[in-house]
N, CA, C and O of each residue as an XYZ file, in Angstrom:
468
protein
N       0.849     -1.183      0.000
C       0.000      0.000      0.000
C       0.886      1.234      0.000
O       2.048      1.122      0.389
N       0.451      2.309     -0.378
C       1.352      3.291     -1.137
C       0.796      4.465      0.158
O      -0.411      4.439      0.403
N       1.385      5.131      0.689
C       1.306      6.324      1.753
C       1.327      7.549      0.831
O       1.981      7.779     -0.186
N       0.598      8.119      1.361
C       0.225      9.456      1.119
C       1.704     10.490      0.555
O       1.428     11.480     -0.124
N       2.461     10.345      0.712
C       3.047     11.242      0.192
C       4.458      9.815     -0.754
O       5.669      9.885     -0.543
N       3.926      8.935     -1.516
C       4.271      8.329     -2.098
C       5.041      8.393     -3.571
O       6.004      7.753     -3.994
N       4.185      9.475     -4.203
C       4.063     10.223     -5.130
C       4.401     11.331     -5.209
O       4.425     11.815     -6.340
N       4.749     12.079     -4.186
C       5.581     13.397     -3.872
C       7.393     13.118     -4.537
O       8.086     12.105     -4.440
N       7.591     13.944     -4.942
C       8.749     13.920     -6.070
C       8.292     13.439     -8.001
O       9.106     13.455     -8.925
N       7.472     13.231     -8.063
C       7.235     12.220     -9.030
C       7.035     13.762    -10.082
O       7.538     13.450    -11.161
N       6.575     15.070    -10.162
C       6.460     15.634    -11.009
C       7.564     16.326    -10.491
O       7.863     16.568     -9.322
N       8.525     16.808    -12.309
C       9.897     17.152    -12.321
C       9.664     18.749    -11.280
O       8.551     19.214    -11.035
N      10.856     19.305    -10.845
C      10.838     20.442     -9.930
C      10.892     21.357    -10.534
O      11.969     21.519    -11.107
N       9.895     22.350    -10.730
C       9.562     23.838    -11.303
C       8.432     23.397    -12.244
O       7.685     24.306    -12.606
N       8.228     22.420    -12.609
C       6.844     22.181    -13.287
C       5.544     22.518    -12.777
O       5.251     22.485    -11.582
N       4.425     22.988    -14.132
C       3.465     23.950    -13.608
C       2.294     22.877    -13.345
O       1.898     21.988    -14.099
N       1.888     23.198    -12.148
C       0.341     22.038    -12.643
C      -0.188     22.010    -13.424
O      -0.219     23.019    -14.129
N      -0.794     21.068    -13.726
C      -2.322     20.967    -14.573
C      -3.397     21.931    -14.437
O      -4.164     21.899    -13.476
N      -3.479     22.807    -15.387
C      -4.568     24.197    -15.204
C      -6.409     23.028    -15.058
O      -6.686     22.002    -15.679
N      -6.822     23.398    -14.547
C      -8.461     22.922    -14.547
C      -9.280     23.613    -15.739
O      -9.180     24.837    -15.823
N     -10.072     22.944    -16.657
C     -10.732     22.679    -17.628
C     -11.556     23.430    -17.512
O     -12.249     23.232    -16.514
N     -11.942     24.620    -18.365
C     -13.024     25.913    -17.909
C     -14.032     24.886    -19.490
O     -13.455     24.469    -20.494
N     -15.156     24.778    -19.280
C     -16.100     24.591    -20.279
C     -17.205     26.119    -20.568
O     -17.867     26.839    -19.820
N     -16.948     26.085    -22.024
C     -17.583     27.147    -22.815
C     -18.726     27.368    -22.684
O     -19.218     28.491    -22.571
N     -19.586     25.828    -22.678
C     -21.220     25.783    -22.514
C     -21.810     24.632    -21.291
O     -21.748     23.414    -21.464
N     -22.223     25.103    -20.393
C     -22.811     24.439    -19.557
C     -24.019     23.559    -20.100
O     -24.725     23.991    -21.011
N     -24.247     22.292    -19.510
C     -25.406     21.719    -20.044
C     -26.328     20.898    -19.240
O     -25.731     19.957    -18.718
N     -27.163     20.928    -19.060
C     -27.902     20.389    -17.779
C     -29.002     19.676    -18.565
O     -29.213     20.136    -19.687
N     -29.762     18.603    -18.162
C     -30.456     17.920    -18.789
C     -30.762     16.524    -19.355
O     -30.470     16.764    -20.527
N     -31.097     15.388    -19.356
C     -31.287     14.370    -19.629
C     -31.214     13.835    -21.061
O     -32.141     14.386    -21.657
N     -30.453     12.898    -22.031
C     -30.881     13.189    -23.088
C     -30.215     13.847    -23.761
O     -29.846     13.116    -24.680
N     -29.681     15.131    -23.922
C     -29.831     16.118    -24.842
C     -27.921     16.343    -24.456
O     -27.310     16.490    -23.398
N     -27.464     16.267    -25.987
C     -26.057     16.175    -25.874
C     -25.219     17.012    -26.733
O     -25.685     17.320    -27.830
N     -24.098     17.414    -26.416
C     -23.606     18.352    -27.675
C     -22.776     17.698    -28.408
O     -22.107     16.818    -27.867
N     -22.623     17.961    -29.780
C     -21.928     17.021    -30.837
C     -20.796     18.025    -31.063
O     -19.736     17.496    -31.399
N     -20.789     18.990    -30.982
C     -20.092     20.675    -32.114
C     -19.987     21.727    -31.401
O     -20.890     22.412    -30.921
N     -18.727     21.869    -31.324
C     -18.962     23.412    -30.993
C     -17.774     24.173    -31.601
O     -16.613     23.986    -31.236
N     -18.120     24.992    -32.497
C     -16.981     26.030    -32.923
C     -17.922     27.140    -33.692
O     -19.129     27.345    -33.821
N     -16.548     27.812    -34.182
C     -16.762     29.541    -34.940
C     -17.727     29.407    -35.941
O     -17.844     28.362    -36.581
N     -18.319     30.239    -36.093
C     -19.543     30.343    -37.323
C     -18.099     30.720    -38.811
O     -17.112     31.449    -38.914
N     -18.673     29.913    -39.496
C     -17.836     30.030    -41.148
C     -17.766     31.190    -41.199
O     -16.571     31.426    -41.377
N     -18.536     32.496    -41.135
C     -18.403     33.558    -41.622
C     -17.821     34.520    -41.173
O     -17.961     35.668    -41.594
N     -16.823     34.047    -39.919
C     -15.974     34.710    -39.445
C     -16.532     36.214    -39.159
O     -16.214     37.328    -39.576
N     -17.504     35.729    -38.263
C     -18.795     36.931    -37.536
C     -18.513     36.926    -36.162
O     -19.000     37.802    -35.446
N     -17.541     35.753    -35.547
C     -17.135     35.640    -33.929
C     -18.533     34.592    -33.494
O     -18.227     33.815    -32.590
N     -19.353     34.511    -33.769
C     -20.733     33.670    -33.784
C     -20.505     32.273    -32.918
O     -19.431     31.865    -33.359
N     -20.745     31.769    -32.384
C     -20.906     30.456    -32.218
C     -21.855     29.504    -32.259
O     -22.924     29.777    -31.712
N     -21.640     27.724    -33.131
C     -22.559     27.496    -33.379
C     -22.313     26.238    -32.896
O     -21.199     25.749    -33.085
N     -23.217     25.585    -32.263
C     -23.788     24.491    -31.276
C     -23.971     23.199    -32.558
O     -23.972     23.563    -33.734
N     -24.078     22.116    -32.307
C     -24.467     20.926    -32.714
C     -24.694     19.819    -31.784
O     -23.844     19.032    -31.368
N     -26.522     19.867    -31.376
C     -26.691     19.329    -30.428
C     -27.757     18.367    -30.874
O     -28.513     18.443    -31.843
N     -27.611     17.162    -29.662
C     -28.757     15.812    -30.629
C     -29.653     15.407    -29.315
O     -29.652     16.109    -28.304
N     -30.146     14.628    -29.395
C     -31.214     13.603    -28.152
C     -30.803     12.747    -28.912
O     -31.037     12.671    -30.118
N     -29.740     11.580    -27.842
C     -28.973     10.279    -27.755
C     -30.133      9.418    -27.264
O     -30.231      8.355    -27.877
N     -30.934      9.602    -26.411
C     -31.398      7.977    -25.881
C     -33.085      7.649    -26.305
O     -33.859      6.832    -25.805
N     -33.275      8.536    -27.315
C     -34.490      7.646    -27.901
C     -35.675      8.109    -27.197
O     -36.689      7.412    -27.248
N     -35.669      9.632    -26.291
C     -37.004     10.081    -25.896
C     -37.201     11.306    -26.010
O     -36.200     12.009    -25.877
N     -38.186     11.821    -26.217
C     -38.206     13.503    -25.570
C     -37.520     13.640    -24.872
O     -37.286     12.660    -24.164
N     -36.934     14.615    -24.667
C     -35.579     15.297    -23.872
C     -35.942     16.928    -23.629
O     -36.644     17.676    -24.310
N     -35.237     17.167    -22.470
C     -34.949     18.717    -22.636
C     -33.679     18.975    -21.948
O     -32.882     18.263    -21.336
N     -33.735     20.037    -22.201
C     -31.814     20.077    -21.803
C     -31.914     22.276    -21.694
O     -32.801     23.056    -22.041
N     -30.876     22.444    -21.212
C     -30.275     23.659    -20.869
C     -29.223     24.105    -21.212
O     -28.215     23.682    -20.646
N     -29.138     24.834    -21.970
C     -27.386     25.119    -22.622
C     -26.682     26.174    -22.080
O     -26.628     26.967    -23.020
N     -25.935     26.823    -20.860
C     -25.768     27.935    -20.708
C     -24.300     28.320    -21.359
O     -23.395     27.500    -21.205
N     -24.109     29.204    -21.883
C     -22.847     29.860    -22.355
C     -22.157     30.740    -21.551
O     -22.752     31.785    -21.289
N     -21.077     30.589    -21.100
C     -19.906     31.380    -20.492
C     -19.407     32.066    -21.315
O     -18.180     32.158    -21.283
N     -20.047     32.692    -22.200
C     -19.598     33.858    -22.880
C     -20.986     34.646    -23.236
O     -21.867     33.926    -23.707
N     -21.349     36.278    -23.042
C     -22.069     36.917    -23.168
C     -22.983     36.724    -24.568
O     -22.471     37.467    -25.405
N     -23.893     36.166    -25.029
C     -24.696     36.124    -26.098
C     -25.819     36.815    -26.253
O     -26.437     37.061    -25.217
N     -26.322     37.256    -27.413
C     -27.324     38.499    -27.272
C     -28.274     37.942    -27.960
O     -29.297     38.626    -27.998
N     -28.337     36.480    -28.788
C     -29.624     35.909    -29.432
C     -29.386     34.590    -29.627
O     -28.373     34.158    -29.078
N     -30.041     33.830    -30.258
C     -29.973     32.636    -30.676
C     -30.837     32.188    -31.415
O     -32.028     32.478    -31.309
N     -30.205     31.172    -32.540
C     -31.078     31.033    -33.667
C     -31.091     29.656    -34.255
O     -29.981     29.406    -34.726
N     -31.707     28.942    -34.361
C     -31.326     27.578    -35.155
C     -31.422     27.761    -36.851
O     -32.260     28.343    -37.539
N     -30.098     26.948    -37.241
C     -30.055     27.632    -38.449
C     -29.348     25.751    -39.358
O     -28.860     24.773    -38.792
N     -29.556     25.928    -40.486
C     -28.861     24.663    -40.920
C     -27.973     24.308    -41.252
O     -27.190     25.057    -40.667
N     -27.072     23.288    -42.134
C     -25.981     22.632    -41.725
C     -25.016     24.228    -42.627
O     -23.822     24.527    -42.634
N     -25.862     24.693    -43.069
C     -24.523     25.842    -44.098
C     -24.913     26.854    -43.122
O     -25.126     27.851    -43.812
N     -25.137     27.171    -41.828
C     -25.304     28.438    -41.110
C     -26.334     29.021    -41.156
O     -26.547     29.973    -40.405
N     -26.939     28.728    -41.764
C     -27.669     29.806    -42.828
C     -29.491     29.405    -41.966
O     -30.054     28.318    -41.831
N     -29.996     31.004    -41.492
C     -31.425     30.679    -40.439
C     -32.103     30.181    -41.434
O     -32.000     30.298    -42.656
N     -33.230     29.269    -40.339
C     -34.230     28.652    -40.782
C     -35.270     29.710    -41.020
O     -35.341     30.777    -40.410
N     -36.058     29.299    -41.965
C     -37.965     29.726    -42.087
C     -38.272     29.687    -40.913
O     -38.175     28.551    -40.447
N     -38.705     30.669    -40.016
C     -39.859     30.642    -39.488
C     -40.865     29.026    -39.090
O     -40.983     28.395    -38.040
N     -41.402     28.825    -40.387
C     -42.284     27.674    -40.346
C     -41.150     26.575    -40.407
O     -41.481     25.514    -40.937
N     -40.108     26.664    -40.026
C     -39.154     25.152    -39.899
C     -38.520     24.993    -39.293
O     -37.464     24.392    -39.489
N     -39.048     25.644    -37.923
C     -38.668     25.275    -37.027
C     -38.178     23.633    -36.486
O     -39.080     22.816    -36.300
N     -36.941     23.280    -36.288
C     -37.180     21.967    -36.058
C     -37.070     21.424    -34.052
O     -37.806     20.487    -33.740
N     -36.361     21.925    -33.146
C     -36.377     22.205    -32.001
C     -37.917     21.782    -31.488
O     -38.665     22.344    -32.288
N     -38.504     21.247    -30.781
C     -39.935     20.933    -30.291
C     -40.116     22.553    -29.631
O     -41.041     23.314    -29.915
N     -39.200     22.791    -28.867
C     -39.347     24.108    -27.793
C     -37.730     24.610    -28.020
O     -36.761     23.869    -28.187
N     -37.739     25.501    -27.992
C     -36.427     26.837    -28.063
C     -36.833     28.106    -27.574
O     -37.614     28.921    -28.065
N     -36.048     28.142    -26.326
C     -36.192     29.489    -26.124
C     -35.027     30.171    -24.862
O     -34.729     29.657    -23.783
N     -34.574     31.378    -25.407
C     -33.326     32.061    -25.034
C     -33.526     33.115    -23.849
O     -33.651     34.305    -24.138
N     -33.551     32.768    -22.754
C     -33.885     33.576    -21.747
C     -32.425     33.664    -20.446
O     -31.733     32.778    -19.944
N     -32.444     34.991    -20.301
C     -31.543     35.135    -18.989
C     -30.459     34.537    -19.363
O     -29.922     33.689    -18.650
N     -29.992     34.899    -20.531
C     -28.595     34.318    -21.066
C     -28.174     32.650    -20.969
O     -27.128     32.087    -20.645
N     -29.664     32.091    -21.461
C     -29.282     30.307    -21.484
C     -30.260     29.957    -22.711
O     -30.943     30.820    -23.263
N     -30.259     28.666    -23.061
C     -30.837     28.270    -23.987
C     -31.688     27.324    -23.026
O     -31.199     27.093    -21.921
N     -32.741     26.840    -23.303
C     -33.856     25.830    -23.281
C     -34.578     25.324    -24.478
O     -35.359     25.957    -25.189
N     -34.198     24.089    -24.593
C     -34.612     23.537    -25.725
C     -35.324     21.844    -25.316
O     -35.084     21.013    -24.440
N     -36.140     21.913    -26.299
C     -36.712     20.316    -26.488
C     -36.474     19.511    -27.435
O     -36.850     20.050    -28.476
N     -35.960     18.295    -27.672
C     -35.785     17.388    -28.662
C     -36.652     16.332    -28.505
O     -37.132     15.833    -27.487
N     -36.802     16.020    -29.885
C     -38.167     14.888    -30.127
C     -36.764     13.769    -30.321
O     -35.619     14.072    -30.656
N     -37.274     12.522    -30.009
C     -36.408     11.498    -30.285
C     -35.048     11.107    -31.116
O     -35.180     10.452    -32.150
N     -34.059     11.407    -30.782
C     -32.695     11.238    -31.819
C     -32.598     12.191    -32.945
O     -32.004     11.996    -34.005
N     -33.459     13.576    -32.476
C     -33.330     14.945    -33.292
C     -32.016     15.618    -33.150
O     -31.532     15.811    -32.035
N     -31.662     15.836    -33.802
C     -30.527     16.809    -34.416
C     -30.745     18.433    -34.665
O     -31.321     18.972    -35.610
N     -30.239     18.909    -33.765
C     -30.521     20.826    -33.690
C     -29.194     21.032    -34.086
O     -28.259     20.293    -33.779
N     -29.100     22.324    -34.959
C     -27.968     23.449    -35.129
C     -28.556     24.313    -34.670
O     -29.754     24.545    -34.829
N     -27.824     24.880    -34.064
C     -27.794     26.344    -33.532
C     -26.445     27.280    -33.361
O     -25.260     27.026    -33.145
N     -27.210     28.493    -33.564
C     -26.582     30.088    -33.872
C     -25.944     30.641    -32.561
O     -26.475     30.018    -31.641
N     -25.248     31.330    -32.180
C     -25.036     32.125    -30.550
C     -25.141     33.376    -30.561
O     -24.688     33.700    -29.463
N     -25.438     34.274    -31.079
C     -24.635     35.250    -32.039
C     -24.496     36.205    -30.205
O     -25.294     36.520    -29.322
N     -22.692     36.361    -30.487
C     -21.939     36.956    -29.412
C     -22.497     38.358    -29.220
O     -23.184     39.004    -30.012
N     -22.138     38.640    -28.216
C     -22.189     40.251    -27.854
C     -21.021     40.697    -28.556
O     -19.969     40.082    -28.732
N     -21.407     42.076    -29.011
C     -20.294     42.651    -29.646
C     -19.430     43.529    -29.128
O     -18.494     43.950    -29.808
C-alpha cells in the first residue's frame, strides 16, 4: 500500500500544474447532448452548437454559455437561419442568457449564438 506522500517527487521540480478545464457551454439535462462546438464560417465571432437527443425520448436540456450572447437562432448545416415555419427544435427558447430547448427522439438541432459585440 502506497502512503500518502508516495508520489511526492514524481512531477519534475519547477513544473506547472495541470490548469483545470473551464467549459464554454454548460449543459444540464437528460438526453440532450452536444456534438459541435466552434466559430460560425463567416468569421462573424458567432458560435454554433451541434446538439442531438442520444437515448431515444423527448428530452430537454439547458445550454448555458460562459460567454455573453445576445440571441440565438437555429439555423442549418450551411449556417444559414431557418424559415420561421421550420422550425425543427420541439421548444427553443433564449432567456436570462441560457438556452432551453426540447428534442423529439434522436433529433438533431444546429444552432446560432450570435456573441455580444
Amino acid at each position: 500500500m502506497l502512503g500518502g506522500d508516495a508520489l511526492a517527487g514524481t512531477v519534475p521540480s519547477g513544473a506547472v500544474p495541470p490548469t483545470p478545464l473551464i467549459s464554454l457551454i454548460e449543459l444540464t439535462g437528460t438526453g440532450v447532448q452536444i456534438e459541435t462546438v466552434k466559430l460560425a464560417d463567416d468569421r462573424s465571432g458567432d458560435v454554433v452548437l451541434r446538439v442531438y437527443e442520444g437515448l431515444g425520448a423527448r428530452s430537454r436540456g439547458r445550454l448555458t454559455p460562459q460567454f455573453a450572447v445576445t440571441d440565438v437562432s437555429e439555423v442549418d448545416l450551411l449556417e444559414e437561419p431557418l424559415p420561421d415555419d421550420i422550425r425543427r427544435a420541439r421548444a427553443l427558447a433564449f432567456t436570462d442568457g441560457a438556452v432551453d430547448l426540447e428534442l423529439a427522439p434522436f433529433q438533431v438541432v444546429t444552432l446560432r449564438l450570435r456573441r455580444h459585440a
